[in-house]
C-alpha positions in Angstrom: 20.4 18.4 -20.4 17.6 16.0 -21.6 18.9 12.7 -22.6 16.3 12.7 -25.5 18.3 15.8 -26.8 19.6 16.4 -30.7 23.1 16.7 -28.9 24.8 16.4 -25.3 27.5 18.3 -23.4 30.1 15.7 -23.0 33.0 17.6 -22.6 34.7 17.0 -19.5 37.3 19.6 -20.4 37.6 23.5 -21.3 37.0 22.2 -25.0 33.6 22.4 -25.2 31.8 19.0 -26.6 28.1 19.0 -28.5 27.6 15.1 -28.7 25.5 13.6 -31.2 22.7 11.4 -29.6 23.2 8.5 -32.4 26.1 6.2 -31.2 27.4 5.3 -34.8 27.1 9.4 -35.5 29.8 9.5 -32.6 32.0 6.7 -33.6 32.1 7.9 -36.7 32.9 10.7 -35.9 35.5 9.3 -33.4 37.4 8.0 -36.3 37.6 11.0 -38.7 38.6 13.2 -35.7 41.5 11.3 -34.9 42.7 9.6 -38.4 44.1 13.0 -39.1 47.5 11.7 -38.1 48.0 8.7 -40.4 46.5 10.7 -43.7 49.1 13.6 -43.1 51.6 10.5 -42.9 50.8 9.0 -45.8 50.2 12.5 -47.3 53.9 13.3 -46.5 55.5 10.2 -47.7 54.2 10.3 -50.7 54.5 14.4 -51.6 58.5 13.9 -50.5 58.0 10.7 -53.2 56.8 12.9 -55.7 58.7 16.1 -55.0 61.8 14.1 -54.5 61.1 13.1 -58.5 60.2 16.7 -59.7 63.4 18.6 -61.0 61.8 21.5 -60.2 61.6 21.0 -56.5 65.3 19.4 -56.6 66.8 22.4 -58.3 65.2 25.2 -56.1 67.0 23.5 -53.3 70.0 22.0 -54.5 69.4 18.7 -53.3 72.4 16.0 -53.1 72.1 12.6 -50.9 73.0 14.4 -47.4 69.8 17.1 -48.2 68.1 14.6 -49.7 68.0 12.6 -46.9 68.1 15.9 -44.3 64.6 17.0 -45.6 62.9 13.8 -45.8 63.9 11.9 -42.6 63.7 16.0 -40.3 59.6 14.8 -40.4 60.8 11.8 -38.0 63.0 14.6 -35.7 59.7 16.1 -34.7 57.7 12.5 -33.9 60.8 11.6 -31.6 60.4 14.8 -29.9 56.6 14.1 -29.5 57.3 11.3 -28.4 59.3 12.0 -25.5 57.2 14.9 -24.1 53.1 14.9 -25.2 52.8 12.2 -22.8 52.3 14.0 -20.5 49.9 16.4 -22.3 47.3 14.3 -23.4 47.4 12.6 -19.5 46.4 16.3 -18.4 44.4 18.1 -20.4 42.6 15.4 -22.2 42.9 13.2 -25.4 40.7 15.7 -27.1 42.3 18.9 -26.4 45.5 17.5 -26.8 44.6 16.2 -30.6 43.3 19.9 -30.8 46.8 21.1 -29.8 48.5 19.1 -32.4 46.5 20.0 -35.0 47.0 23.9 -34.6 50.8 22.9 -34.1 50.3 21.0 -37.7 48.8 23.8 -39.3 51.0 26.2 -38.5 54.1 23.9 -39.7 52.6 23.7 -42.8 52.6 27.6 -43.3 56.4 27.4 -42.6 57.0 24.8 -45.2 54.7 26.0 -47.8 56.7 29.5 -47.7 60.1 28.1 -47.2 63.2 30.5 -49.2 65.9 28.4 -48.6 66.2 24.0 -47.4 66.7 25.3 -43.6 63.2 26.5 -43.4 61.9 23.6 -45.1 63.4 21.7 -43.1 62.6 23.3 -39.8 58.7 23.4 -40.8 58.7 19.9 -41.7 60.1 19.5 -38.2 57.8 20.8 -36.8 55.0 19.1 -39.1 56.9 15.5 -36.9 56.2 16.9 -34.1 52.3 17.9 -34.7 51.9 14.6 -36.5 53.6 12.5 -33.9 51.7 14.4 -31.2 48.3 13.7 -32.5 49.4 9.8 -33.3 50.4 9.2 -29.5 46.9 11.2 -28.4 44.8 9.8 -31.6 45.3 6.3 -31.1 44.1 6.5 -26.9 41.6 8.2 -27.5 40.1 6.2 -29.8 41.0 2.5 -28.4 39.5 4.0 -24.4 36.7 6.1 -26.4 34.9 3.7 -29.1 32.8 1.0 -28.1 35.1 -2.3 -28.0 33.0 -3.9 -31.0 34.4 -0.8 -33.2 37.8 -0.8 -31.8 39.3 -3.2 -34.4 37.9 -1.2 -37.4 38.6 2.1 -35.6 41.8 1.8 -34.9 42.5 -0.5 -38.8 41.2 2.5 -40.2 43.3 4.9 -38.2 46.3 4.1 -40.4 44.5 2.9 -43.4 44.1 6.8 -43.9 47.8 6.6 -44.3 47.0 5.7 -48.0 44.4 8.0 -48.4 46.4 10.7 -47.8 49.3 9.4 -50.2 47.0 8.9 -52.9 45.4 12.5 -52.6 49.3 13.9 -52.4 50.1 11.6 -55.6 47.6 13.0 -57.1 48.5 16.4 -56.4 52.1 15.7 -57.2 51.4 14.4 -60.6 49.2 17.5 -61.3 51.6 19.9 -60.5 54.7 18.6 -62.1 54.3 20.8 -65.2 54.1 23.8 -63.6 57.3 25.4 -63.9 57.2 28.4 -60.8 57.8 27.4 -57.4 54.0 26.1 -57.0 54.6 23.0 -58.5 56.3 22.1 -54.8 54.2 24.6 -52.7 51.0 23.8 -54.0 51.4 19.8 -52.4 52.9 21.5 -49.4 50.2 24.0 -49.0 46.8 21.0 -49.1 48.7 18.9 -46.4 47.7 21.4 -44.2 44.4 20.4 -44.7 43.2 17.7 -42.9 44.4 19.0 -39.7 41.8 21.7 -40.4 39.5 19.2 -40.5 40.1 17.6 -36.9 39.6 20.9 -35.5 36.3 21.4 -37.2 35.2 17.9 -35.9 36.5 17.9 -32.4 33.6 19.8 -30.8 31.4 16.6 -31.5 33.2 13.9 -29.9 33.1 13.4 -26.4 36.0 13.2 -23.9 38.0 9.6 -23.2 35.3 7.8 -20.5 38.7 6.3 -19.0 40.2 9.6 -18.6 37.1 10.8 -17.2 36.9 8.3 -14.4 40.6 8.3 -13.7 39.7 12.2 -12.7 36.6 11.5 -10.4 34.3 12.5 -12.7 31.9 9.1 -12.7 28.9 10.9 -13.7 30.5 11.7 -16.9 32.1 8.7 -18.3 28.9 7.0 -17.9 27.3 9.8 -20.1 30.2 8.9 -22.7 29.9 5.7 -22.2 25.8 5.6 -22.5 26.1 7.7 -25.6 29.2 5.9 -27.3 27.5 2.5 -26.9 23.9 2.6 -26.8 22.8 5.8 -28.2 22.3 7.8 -24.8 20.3 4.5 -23.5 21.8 4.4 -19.6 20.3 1.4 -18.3 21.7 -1.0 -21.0 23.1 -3.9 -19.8 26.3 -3.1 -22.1 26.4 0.1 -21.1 26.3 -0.9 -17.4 28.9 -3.7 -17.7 31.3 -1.7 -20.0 31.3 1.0 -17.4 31.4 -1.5 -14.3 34.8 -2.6 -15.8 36.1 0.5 -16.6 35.6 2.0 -13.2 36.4 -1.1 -11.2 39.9 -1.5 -13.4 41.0 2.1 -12.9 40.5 2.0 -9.1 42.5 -1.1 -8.9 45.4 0.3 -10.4 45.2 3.2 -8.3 44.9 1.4 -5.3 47.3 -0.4 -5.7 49.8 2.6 -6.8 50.0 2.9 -10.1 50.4 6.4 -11.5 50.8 8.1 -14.6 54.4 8.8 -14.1 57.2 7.8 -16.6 58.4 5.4 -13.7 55.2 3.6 -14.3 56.0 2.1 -17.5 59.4 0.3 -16.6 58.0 -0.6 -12.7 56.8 -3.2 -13.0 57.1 -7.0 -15.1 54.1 -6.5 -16.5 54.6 -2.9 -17.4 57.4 -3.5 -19.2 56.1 -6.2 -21.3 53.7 -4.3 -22.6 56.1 -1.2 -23.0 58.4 -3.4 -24.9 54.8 -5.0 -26.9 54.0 -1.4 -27.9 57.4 -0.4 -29.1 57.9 -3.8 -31.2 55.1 -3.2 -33.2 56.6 0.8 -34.2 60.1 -0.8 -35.0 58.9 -4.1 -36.9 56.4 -1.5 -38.9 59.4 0.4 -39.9 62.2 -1.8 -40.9 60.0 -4.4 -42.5 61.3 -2.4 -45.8 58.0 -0.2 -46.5 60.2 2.9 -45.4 61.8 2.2 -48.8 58.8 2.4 -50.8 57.4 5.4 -49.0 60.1 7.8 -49.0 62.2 6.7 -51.9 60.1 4.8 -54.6 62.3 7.2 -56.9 65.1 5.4 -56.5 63.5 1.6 -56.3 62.4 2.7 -60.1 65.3 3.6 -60.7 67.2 0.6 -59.7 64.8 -1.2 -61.5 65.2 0.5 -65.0 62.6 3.0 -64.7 63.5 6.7 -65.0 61.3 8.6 -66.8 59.7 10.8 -64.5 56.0 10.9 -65.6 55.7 6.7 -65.5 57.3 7.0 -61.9 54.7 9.5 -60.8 52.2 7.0 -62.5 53.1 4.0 -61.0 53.1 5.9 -56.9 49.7 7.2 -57.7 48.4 3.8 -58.6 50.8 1.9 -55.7 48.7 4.3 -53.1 45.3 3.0 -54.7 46.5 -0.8 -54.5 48.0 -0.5 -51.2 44.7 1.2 -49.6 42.7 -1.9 -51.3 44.9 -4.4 -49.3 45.1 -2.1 -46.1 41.2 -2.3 -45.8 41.3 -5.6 -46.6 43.0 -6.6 -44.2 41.5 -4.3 -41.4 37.9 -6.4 -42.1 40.2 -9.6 -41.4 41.9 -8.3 -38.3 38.9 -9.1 -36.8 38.4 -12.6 -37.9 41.7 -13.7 -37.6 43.2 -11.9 -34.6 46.0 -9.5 -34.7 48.9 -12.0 -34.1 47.5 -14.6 -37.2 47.8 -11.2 -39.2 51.0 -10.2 -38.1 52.6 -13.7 -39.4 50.9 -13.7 -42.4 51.6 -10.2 -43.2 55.7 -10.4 -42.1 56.1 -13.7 -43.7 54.5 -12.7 -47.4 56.5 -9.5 -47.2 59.6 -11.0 -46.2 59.4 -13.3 -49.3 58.5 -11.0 -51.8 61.0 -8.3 -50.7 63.8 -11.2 -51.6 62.1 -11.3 -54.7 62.7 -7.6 -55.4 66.3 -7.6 -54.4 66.7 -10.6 -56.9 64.9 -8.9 -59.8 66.8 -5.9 -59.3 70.5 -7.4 -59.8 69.5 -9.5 -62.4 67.1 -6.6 -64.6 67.9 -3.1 -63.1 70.4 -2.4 -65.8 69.0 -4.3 -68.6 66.5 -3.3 -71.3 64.5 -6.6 -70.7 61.2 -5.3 -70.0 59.6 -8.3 -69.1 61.9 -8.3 -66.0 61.4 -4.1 -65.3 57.8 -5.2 -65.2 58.3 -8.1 -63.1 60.5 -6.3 -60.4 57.7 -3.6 -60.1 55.0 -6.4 -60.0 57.0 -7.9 -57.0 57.6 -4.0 -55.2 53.4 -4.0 -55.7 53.1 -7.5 -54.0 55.8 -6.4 -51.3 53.7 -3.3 -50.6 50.1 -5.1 -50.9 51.3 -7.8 -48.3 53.1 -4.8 -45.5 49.2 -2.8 -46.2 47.1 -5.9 -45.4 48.7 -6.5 -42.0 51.0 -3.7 -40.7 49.2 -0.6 -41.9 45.9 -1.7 -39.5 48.1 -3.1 -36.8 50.3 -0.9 -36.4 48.2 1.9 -34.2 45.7 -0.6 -32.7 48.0 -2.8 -31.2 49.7 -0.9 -28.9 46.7 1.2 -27.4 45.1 -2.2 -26.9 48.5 -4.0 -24.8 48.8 -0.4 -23.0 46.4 -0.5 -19.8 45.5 3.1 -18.5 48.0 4.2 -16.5 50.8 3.8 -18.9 48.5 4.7 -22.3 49.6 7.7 -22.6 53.3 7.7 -22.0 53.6 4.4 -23.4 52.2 5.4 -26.6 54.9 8.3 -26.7 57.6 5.3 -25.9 56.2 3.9 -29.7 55.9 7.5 -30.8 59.9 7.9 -30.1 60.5 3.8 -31.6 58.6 4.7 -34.6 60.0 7.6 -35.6 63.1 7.2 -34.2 63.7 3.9 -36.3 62.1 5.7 -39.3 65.2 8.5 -39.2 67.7 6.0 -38.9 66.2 4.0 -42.1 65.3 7.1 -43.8 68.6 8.8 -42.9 70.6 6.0 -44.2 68.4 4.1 -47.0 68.8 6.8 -49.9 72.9 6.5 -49.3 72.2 2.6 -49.3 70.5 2.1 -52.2 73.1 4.2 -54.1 76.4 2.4 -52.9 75.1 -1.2 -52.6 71.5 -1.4 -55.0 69.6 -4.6 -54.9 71.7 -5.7 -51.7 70.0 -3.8 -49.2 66.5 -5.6 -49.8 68.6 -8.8 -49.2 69.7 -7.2 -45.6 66.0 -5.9 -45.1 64.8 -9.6 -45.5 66.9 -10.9 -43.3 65.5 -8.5 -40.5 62.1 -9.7 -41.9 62.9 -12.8 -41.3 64.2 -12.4 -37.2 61.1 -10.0 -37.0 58.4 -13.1 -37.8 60.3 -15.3 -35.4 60.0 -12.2 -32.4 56.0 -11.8 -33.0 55.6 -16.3 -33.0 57.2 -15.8 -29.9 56.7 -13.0 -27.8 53.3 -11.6 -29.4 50.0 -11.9 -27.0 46.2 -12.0 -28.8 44.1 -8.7 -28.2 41.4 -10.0 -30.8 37.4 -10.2 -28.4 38.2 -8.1 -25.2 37.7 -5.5 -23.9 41.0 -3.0 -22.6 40.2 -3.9 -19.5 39.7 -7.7 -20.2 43.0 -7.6 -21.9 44.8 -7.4 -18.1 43.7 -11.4 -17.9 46.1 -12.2 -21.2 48.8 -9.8 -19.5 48.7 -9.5 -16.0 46.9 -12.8 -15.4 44.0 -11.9 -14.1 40.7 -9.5 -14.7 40.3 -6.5 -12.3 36.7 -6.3 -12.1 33.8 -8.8 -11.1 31.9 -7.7 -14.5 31.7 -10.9 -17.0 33.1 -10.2 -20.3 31.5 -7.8 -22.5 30.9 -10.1 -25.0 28.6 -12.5 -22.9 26.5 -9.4 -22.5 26.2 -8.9 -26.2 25.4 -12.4 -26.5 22.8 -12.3 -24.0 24.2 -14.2 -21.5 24.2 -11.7 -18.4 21.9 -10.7 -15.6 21.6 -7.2 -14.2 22.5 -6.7 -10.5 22.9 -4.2 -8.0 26.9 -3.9 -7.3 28.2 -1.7 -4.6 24.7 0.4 -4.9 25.0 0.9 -8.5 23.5 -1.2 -11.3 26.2 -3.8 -12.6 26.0 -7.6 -14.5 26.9 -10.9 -13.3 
């Protein structure tokens, strides 16, 4: 097909692909495709928030703290089960046909939920709903960080989980408009729209163009430099970025296969250098998760409660408007990832947090039983502060990090590794927090900051800088040394590269 054309095949799988020519048409699209993962998140945590406060939801099911619990953590079941088998999936079908995949898997969970008769049903389509949803966050995140041009990759990827709060303010919305109805619809109706969005990747998917890096790992050159051409210079494939971008890539992923890395789940613990960034990847899903947000997410119910606020129209109120102020500080701090570096904004984040989640605990002894309003206000104040300082760093961090530390042959399977942490950490917190805040009240923020506190010490220590490189450039910070004779990416931008003919094809030096 004519490079000049409205749209290119760029499929390199059975799902077909009709590229726009316009490389910020594809990267945009890119994004929408694959955020699908984060909004049904957020969508999720916040319905369970809402329908957790509605009486009529509670009573259809006679909840107590065990079903309670049962329903909301059963979402976290599924992601650990996605996590320790799509792997493998998305390594051989494609990054795009396994988001596809997980989509349909979504939808049809949804269905289940939406028409559940009795808590087992629920609770087996929300299940399911984990495992679509954990599925598309271990396939969204590659795709995106080995598909959008390396200049993008830090808002990408920010904006990947950003969506989390999109989605929880369209299901707070929702929520709060449906609490008067007084049939079952008041709890199906939420249900019903998270079904949504994955309706929307579908629609999108034939647009975007298949993982370059995939595409070369399978010997199909020709290809990935089509991706590659079109993802970074608007079909343009003699431009020095192009050229460079794809020199690396090719010369990275033929290093690592010569010499013998595969894609196997040996792959990820061979190795010293696998396993640090194995154990990288999976620090970043459990610091995300006990970091205290898990309380705020899933049971803002009872953190109102324990503050002195019951009355359920206020509490619906006040999650709507947390959503709206933690998306402000979420974007916020995705346009600063890329200033500061992900490592800056992973101590700024954890230490602000940590401090103001002391403050909450604090409050909530001294006011949660008294009628002083001035301190009700003040302990929900410090829960907004606590959430606004977790958005600004760990909702943009938390999948672009560990694509970016992951090298190619352990993407995939790595990313389920954080799949299974994340989720896996998330059921033990959701499982247990709602019996915790119960029995022991304002004390369990005083154990969560404690674990804040060890958690800022790990990331001073241990953390590497992705901030500037390329994935490929990233193996000089890990492995100690760059796989291909290609300068940085960066230099090319910058104009600081001549072309060259490399192994007789055109490369930079």
């Amino acid at each position: 097909m004519s490079q000049m054309a409205a749209v290119v095949d760029l499929s390199g799988t059975w799902l077909p692909a009709y590229v726009p020519k316009s490389s910020l048409t594809i990267s945009v699209l890119l994004v929408f495709s694959s955020v699908i993962t984060s909004t049904t998140y957020g969508y999720d945590g916040s319905m369970v928030n809402g329908l957790n406060i509605l009486p009529s939801y509670s009573d259809y099911f006679g909840l107590n703290d065990a079903t309670t619990s049962l329903q909301t953590a059963s979402i976290f079941i599924g992601g650990c089960l996605a996590g320790l088998t799509y792997g493998k999936v998305t390594d051989i079908l494609g990054r795009r046909p396994a988001l596809l995949i997980a989509a349909v898997i979504t939808v049809i969970a949804v269905i289940i939920q939406t028409a559940a008769q009795n808590i087992a049903m629920f609770v087996v389509g929300r299940i399911l709903i984990g495992f679509g949803t954990g599925a598309s966050g271990l396939a969204g995140p590659a795709y995106l960080a080995e598909t959008l041009p390396f200049h993008w990759r830090g808002w990408g990827l920010g904006f990947f989980n950003d969506c989390y709060y999109v989605g929880g303010l369209i299901a707070a919305g929702v929520t709060y408009g449906t609490q008067n109805m007084t049939s079952t619809w008041a709890w199906r109706t939420p249900s019903a729209i998270q079904g949504l969005f994955s309706l929307v990747c579908i629609v999108i998917l034939p647009f975007v163009p298949e993982s370059p890096r995939w595409l070369v790992y399978r010997g199909r050159k020709e290809e990935a430099m089509a991706v590659v051409a079109h993802t970074y210079a608007d079909g343009d494939y003699n431009s020095p970025i192009v050229l460079t971008a794809f020199r690396e890539i090719v010369d990275t992923i033929e290093f690592e296969k010569n010499v013998g890395e595969t894609l196997s789940l040996k792959q990820l613990f061979k190795t010293p250098a696998a396993r640090k960034r194995v154990t990288l990847a999976a620090s970043a899903a459990v610091f995300s998760t006990i970091a205290g947000n898990v309380i705020a997410s899933y049971y803002l119910g009872s953190m109102l409660d324990n503050a002195g606020i019951t009355n359920t129209t206020t509490q619906l109120q006040i999650n709507i408007i947390l959503n709206a102020w933690c998306l402000v500080c979420s974007i916020s701090g995705t346009y600063l990832i890329d200033v500061w570096g992900r490592k800056p904004t992973a101590l700024i984040s954890t230490g602000a947090l940590t401090v103001f989640i002391f403050i909450v605990g604090a409050l909530t002894k001294v006011y949660g039983t008294s009628n002083n309003q001035s301190g009700v206000y003040g302990t929900v104040a410090a829960i907004f502060l606590f959430m606004g300082s977790y958005s600004f760093g760990w909702t943009p961090l938390l999948y672009l990090y560990p694509p970016e530390v992951l090298n190619y042959p352990i993407r995939a399977n790595g990313m389920g590794v954080f799949q299974f942490a994340l989720n896996g950490t998330g059921l033990l917190i959701v499982f247990t927090m709602n019996i915790a805040l119960e029995n022991i009240g304002w004390k369990m923020y005083m154990i969560n900051g404690a674990w804040d506190v060890v958690m800022f010490a790990l990331i001073a220590y241990y953390w590497v800088e992705t901030h500037g490189r390329t994935l490929e450039e990233l193996d000089e910070v890990i492995d100690g040394a760059k796989h291909s004779d290609a300068p940085h990416l960066e230099a090319v931008y910058q104009g600081n590269a001549e072309l060259v003919v490399v192994n007789e094809s055109k490369g930079v030096k």
